[in-house]
C-alpha positions, 0 to 999 in steps of 0.5 A, spaced: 094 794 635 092 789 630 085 788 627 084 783 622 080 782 615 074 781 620 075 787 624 078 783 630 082 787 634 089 784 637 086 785 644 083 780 649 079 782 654 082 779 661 077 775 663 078 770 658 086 771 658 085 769 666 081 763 663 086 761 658 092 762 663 088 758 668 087 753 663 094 752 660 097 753 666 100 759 666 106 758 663 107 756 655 104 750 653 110 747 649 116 748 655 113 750 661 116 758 660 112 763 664 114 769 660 108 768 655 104 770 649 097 769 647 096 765 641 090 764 637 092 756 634 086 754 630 083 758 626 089 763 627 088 771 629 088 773 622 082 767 620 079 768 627 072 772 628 073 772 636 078 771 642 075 763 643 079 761 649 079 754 647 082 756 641 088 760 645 094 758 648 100 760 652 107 760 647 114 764 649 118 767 645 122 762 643 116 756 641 113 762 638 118 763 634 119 756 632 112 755 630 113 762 625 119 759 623 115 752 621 120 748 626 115 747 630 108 745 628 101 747 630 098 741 630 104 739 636 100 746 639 094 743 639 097 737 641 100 740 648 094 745 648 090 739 651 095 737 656 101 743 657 108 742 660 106 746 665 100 742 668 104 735 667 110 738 671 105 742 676 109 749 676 111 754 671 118 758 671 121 764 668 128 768 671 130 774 674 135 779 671 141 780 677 147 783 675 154 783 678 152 788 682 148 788 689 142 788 688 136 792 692 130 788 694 124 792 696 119 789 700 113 793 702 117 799 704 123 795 707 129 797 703 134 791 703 141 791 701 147 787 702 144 783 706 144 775 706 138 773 709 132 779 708 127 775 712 128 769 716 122 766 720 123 761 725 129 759 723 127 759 715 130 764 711 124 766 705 127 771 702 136 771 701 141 773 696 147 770 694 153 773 692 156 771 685 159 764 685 165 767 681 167 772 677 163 775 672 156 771 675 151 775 677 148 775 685 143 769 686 136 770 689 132 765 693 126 766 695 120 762 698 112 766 698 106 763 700 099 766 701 095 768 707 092 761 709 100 758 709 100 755 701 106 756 698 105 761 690 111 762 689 119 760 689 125 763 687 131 758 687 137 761 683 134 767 681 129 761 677 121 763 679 117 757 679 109 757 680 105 752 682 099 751 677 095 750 684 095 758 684 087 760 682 091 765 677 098 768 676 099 773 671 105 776 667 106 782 665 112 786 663 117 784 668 110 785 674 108 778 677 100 778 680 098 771 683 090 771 685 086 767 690 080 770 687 077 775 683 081 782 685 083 778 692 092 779 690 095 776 695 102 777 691 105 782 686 112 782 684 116 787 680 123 786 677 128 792 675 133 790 671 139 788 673 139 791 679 132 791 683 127 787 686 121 790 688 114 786 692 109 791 691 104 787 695 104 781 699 099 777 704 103 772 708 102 766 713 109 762 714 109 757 721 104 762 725 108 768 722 103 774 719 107 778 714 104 783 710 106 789 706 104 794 700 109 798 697 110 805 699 104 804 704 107 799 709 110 792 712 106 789 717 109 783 721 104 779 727 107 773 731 102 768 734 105 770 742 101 777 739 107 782 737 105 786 731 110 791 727 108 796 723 113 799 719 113 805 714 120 806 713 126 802 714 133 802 710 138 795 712 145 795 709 149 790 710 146 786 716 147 778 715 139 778 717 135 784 716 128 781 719 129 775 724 122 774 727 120 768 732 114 766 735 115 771 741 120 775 738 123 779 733 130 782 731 132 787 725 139 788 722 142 782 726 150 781 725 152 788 724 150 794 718 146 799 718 139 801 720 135 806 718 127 806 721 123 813 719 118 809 722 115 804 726 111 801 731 110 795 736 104 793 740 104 787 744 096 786 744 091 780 744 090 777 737 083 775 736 083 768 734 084 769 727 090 770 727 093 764 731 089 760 727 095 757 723 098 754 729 093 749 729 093 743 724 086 742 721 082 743 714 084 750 710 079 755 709 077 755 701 076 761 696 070 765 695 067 770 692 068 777 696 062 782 697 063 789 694 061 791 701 064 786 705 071 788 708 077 787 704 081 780 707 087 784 707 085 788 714 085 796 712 079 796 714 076 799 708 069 796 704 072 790 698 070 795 692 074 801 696 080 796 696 082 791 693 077 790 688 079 796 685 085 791 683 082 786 678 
């Protein structure tokens, strides 16, 4: 930790690196780079006397890095402090490290490898890996992510990740992405292990009517409109051509050959309350708000907000 002549200390508080995020566009003002920095610009972190988040921007390590060398000034910061790359272009992006190996993808508490297409839905693969294009290139991951109300938060193409600057906050820390709608309400969180894994630690996700959910460790839920709903707390599939094809009114694991193993599993096939067809229907999207302590967690545990998810700012 770093203190200044003024006894600042180096360390932000979160609210007010969200601000800035949010402002900035979450990623770094000058190339648009969702791997970042917090940088005081004017006055600088050794001639500041508090974190002011319209003095702070978000800058890689590379345009930091010109900046310290003088290649790039700070009056050119300040200038793309007040219109970012990343609002201009409506996304921010940033790479994933996938080696020439295999890699593994954790979804929840599905344990994927060798598989082609992860996930398909309706006939959309949302989650698929490629194999190396040639020798010496690394696997290739493709991915499309979006939130409970069917919004999309985040790609990957050719293990490129890009977020939309319509998110209400995506946070990057070390090699963790979290995208929130609201305060404590995360409907993303992703891991990379480099150069070999890929982990979603949490996901709440709606794709052309299909609800699919999931917590690391804990479970992976998948609801269709027709009204099957799966739960599983354990699955390993290896070397399938699809993992998880899931349809309207059916669902199929380890499609074309390889191996599964399933600790646990369940399949209902119950009525579903209104709320879960509700996407199947065009008509306006529901906003964010504010979620009470005491109201129950949007993600369906049952549990009170402030037992839940709020325990996750």
């Amino acid at each position: 930790m770093r203190i200044n002549k003024y006894g600042l200390k180096d360390t932000i508080e979160a609210g007010i690196k969200r601000e800035i995020r949010q402002r900035c566009g979450f990623g770094c003002v000058n190339c648009g780079s969702a791997v970042y920095q917090y940088e005081h610009v004017d006055p600088t972190f050794a001639e500041a006397t508090e974190h002011n988040p319209d003095h702070i921007v978000l800058l890689c390590g590379g345009c930091h890095d010109r900046v310290t060398r003088k290649i790039l000034s700070k009056e050119t910061i300040k200038i793309r402090s007040d219109s970012p790359v990343c609002k201009q272009k409506g996304f921010s992006f940033g790479p994933f490290d996938l080696g020439m190996v295999e890699p593994k993808i954790t979804i929840g508490t599905l344990n994927c490898k060798g598989v082609e297409s992860l996930i398909r839905i309706n006939g959309d693969n949302v989650l698929s890996i490629k194999p190396p294009e040639s020798e010496g290139a690394p696997f290739q991951i493709n991915a499309y992510l979006a939130d409970r109300d069917g919004r999309e938060i985040l790609k990957i193409v050719d293990n490129e990740w890009i977020t939309t600057t319509n998110n209400w906050d995506v946070e990057v820390v070390g090699t963790r992405i979290t995208i929130r709608k609201a305060l404590g309400d995360i409907v993303l969180s992703l891991r990379s292990e480099p150069p070999h894994n890929l982990v979603i630690e949490r996901l709440e996700m709606e794709h052309l009517g299909i609800e699919l959910s999931c917590r690391e460790n804990k479970n992976l839920k998948v609801i269709t409109p027709s009204g099957q709903i799966l739960t599983s707390n354990s699955m390993d599939i290896e070397g399938s051509k699809v993992g998880f094809d899931i349809n309207n009114d059916s669902m199929s694991i380890g499609v074309g050959g390889g191996c599964v193993h399933i600790g646990s599993m369940t399949l209902d096939s119950t009525y579903i309350p209104q709320r879960h067809t509700r996407q199947m229907f065009v008509g306006p999207r529901r906003e964010s708000r504010k979620i009470g302590r005491n109201e129950i967690c949007p993600c369906r545990s049952g549990k009170k907000f402030k037992k839940c998810c709020g325990l996750v700012c």
